[in-house]
C-alpha distance (Angstrom), angle and dihedral (degrees) to the residues before:
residue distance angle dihedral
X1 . . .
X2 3.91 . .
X3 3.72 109.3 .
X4 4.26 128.2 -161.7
X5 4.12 95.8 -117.5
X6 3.75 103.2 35.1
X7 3.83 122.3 111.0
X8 4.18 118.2 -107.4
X9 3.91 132.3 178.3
X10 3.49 119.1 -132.6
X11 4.18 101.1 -166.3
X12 3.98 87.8 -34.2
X13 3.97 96.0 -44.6
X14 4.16 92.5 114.6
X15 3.87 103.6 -161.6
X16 3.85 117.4 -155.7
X17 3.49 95.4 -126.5
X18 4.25 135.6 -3.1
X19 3.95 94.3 -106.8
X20 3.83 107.3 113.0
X21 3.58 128.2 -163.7
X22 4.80 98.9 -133.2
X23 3.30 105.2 -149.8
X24 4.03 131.2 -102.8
X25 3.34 133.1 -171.6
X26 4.33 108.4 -106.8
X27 3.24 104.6 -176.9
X28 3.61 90.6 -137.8
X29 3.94 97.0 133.3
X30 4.14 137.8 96.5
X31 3.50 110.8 -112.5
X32 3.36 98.7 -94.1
X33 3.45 99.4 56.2
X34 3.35 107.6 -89.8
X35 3.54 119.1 144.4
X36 4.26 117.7 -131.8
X37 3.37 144.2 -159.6
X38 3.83 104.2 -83.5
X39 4.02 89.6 41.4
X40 4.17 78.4 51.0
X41 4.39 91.3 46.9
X42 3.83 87.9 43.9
X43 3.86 91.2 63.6
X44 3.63 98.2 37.2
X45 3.73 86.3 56.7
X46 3.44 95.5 54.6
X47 4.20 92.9 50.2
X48 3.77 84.8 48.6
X49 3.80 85.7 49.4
X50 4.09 94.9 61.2
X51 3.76 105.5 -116.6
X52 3.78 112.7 154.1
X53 4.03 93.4 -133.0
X54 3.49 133.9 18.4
X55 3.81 119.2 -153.1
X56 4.04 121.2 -162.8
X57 3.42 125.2 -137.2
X58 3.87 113.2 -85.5
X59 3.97 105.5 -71.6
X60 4.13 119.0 -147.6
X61 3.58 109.3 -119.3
X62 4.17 88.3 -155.6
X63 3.65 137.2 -5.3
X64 4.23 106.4 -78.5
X65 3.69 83.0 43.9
X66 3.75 96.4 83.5
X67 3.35 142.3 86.3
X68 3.95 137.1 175.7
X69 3.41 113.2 30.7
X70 3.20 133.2 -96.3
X71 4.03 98.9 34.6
X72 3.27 128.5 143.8
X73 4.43 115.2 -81.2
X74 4.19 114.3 -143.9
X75 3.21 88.8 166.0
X76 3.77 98.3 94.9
X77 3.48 140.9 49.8
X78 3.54 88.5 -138.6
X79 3.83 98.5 88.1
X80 3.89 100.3 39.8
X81 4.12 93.3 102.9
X82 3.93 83.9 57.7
X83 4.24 96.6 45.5
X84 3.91 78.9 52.8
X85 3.83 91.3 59.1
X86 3.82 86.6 37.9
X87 4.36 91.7 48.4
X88 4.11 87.8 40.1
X89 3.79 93.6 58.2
X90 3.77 88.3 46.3
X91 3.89 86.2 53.8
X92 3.53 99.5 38.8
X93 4.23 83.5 71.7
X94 3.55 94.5 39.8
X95 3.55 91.5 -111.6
X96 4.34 120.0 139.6
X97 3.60 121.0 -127.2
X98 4.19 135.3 -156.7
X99 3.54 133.4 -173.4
X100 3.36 119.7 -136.7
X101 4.02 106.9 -143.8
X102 3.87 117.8 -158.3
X103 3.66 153.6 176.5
X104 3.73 114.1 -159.1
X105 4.28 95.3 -158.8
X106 3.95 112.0 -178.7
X107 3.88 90.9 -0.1
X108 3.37 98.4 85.6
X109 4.28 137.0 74.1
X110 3.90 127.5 -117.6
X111 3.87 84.2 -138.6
X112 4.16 84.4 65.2
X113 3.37 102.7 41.7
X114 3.49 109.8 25.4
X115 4.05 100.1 -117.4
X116 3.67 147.9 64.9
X117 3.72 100.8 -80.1
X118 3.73 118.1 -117.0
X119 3.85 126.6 -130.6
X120 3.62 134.8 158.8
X121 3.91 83.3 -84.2
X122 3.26 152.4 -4.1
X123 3.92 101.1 -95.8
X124 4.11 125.8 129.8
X125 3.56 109.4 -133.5
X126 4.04 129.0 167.8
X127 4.09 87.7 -107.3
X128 4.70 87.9 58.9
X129 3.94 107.1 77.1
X130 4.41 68.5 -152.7
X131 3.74 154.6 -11.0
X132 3.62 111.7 -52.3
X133 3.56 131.2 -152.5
X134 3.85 118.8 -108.4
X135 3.78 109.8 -113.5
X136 3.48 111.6 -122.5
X137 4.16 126.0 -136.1
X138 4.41 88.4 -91.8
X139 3.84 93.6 39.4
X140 4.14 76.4 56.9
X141 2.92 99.7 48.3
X142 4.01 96.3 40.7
X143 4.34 90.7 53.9
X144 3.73 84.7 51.0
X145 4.16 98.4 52.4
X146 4.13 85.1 39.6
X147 3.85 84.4 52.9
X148 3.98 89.4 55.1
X149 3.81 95.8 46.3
X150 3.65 94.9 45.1
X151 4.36 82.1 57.3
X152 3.56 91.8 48.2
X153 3.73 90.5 53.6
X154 4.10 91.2 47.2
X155 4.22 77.3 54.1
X156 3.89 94.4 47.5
X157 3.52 93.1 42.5
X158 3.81 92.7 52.1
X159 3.89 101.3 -113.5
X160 3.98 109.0 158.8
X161 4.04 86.8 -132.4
X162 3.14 153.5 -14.6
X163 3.90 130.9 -129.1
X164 3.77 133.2 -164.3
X165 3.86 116.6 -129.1
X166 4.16 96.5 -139.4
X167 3.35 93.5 163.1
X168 3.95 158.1 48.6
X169 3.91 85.9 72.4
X170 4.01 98.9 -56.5
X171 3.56 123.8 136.8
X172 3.85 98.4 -77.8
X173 3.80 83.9 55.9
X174 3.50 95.8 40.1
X175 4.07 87.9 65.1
X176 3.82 87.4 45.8
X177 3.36 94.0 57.5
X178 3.73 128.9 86.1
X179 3.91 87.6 -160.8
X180 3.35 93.8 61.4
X181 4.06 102.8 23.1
X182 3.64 109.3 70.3
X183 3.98 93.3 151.9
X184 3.82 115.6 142.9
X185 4.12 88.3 -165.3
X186 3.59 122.8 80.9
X187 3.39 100.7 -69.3
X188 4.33 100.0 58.9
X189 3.46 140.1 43.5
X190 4.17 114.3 49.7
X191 3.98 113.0 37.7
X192 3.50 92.3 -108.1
X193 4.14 88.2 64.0
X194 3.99 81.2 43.8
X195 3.21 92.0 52.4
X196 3.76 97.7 56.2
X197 3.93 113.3 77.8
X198 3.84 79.9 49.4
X199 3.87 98.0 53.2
X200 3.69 93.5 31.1
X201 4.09 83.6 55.0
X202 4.15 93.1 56.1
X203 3.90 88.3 44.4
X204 3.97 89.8 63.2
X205 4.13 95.4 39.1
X206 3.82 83.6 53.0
X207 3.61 95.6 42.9
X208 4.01 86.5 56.9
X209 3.91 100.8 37.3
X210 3.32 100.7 34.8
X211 3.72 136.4 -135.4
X212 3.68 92.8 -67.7
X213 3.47 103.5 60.9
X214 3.87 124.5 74.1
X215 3.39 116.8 -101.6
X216 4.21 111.1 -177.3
X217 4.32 128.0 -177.6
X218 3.46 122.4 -157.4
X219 3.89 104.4 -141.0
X220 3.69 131.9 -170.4
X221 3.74 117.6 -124.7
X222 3.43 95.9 -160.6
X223 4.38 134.0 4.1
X224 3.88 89.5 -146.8
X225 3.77 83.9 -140.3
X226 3.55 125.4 117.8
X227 3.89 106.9 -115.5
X228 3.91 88.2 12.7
X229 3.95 124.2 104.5
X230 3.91 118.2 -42.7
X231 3.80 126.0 -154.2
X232 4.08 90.2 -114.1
X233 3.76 83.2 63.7
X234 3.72 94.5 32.7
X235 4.33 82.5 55.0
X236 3.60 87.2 53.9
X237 3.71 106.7 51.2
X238 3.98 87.7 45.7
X239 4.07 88.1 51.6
X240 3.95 85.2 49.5
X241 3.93 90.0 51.5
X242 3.40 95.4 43.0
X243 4.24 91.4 55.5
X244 3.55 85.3 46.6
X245 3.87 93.9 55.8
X246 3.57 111.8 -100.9
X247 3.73 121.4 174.9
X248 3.45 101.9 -141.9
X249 4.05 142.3 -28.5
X250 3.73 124.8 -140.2
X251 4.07 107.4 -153.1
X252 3.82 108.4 -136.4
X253 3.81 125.2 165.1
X254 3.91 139.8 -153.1
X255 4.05 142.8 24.7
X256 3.50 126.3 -118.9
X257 4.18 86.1 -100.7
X258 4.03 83.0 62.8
X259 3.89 100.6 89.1
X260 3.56 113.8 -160.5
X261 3.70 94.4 7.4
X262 3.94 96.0 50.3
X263 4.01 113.9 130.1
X264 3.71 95.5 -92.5
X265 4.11 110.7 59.7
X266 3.48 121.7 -177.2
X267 3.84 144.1 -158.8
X268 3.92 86.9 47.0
X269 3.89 93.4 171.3
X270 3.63 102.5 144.9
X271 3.76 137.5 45.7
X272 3.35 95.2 -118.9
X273 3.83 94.8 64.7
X274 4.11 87.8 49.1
X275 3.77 123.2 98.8
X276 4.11 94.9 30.1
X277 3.56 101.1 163.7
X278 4.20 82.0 53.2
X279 3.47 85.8 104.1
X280 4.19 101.3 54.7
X281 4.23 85.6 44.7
X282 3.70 89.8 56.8
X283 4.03 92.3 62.7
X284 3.61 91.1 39.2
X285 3.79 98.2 54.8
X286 3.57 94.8 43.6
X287 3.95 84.3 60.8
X288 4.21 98.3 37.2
X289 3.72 129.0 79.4
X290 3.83 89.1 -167.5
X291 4.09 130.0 78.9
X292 4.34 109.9 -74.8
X293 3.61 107.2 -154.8
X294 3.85 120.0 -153.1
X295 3.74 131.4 -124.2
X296 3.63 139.9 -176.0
X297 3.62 145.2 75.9
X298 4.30 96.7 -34.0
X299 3.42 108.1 160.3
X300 3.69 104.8 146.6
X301 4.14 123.5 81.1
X302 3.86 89.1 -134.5
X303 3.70 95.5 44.0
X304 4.08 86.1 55.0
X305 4.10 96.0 43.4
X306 3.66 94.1 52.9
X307 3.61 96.0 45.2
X308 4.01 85.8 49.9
X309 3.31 93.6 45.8
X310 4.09 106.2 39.1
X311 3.70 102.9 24.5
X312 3.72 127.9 9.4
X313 3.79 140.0 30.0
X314 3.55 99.6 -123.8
X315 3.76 139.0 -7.6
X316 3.77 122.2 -137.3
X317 4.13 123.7 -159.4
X318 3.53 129.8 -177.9
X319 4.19 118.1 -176.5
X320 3.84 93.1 41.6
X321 4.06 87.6 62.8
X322 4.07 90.8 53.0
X323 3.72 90.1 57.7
X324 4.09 95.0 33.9
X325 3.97 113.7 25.4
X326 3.69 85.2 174.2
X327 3.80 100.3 41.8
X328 4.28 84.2 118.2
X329 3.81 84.7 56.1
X330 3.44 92.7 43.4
X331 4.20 95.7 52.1
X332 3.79 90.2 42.3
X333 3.67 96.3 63.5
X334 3.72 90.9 47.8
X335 3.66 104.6 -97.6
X336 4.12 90.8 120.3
X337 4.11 93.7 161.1
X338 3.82 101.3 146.7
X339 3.88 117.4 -87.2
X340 3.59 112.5 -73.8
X341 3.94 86.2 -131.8
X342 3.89 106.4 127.0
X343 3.64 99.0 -159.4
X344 3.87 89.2 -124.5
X345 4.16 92.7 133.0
X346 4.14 86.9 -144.3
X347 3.53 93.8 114.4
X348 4.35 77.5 81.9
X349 4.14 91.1 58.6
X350 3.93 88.5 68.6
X351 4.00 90.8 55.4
X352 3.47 100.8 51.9
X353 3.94 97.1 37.8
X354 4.01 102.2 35.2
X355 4.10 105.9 17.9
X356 3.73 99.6 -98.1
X357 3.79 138.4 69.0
X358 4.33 111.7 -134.9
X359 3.70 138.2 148.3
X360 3.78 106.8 -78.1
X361 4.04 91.8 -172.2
X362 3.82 96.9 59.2
């Protein structure tokens, strides 16, 4: 029986408990990339407040990957002696760190980045502030080398992990898709083609890390969108991973064209709205061998042991550590009140108007 505070290994990383820290964009970055000191406080705070696994905010593996400002750049060499800093004050609390790597596609503007964004095509959808520009076979094959350097750096600069962002409508997801995917090549049409940037993106992040080193994806279940990805295909791309040798998949949902069942819920005041991607993790576990980590809206101490215990190896959360970097502390000595996370979604306001997400109701 899985229990909350007990240690686990994910591909030799042993964590010191299955709480995990999702990851959310902070805003605590210059421009370029380059992480600073509060981004570098933030994370030692959350090591020094017990969770099991700390998650970065999604990482740009190269320049018309990216999307709000401020965000964290891996795709340079030029900011590895800082991740060091930023992985060594992780460290120095005995805390575990990953980097998120990702590649934003169609959700992105020319205005930010300079370029036409790229996508698998060149389709307007509700999720695409505009028109992208259809990849073509190089610009493929390019995203999926910058992928596998951005890893190696994560290695280099002494991150515990890395993990893939393949969903919430990014690129991964964008392949995935049949909304946005409406290639006739090898790469669109049946879910194996679908399937293929994705796959063909964890061969070259394994072929640079290695086989010891954990290498995680976070996966939508579901797109919530009519026409989008469904959780038979969603079952299917995490059974191909999982052959393939994938460390472990966190089961998200949504796009920010999904309305009420986007990513980020709010007004989660009772435990019976908690856990809502439960659901899409149950199918995928019953089909995985490896660890299925939990996301969305848990807030309550018995909400999070049950799923633990009954369901899934870990559970991850992402507002309630803004407000409470210690909340893992907090439950272990026995205080296990609910998370003082509101659900609000204000702690974002901060980052985009000041340089920095936090809780603005604490």
């Amino acid at each position: 029986m899985r229990k909350i505070f007990e240690e686990s290994t994910i591909n030799r990383m042993t964590l010191k408990n299955r709480l995990i820290r999702s990851a959310t964009w902070e805003g605590m970055c210059e421009e370029a990339g380059r992480p600073t000191a509060r981004l570098i406080d933030c994370y030692r705070d959350l090591a020094r407040g017990g969770v099991g696994l700390i998650i970065t905010g999604y990482a740009f593996v190269s320049e018309e990957g990216r999307q709000l400002p401020c965000t964290l750049g891996a795709h340079s060499g030029q900011f590895v002696n800082d991740l060091k800093r930023l992985t060594g004050a992780v460290h120095a609390e005995e805390g575990k760190i990953c980097l998120q790597l990702v590649h934003v596609g169609g959700q992105t503007k020319a205005k930010d980045i300079g370029r036409a964004p790229l996508a698998p095509s060149a389709v307007m959808t509700k999720q695409f502030p505009q028109v992208p520009v259809e990849m073509s076979f190089a610009e493929i094959q390019r995203v999926i080398k910058a992928f596998g350097e951005a890893a190696g750096r994560a290695r280099e600069s002494g991150f515990d992990a890395v993990q893939l962002h393949g969903a919430h409508g990014y690129l991964i997801n964008q392949f995935l898709s049949p909304l946005t995917n409406l290639r006739t090549d090898e790469y669109g049409g049946s879910i194996d083609n679908r399937c293929r940037f994705m796959i063909e993106v964890y061969w070259r992040v394994r072929e640079v890390v290695g086989r010891d080193y954990p290498v995680l994806i976070k996966l939508n279940g579901a797109d919530h969108l009519v026409g989008g990805l469904d959780l038979e295909d969603a079952v299917y791309a995490a059974e191909l991973l999982d052959q393939e040798g994938i460390d472990a998949i966190e089961i998200s949902g949504g796009t920010p064209a999904s309305g009420a069942m986007a990513p980020i819920r709010n007004k989660i005041d009772s435990p019976t709205l908690e856990g809502y991607n439960l659901p899409l993790c149950r199918e995928i576990k019953a089909a995985v061998s490896c660890p299925v980590i939990a996301v969305g809206g848990f807030r309550s101490f018995p909400v999070v042991e049950r799923a633990i215990r009954d369901e899934v190896d870990y559970v991850a959360m992402a507002r309630p550590f803004i407000r409470e970097p210690d909340l893992a502390l907090r439950w272990r000595s026995g205080n296990c009140t609910a998370a003082f996370c509101i659900s609000c979604s204000k702690c974002f306001m901060p980052g985009l108007k000041e340089g920095g997400i936090y809780c603005v109701v604490k």
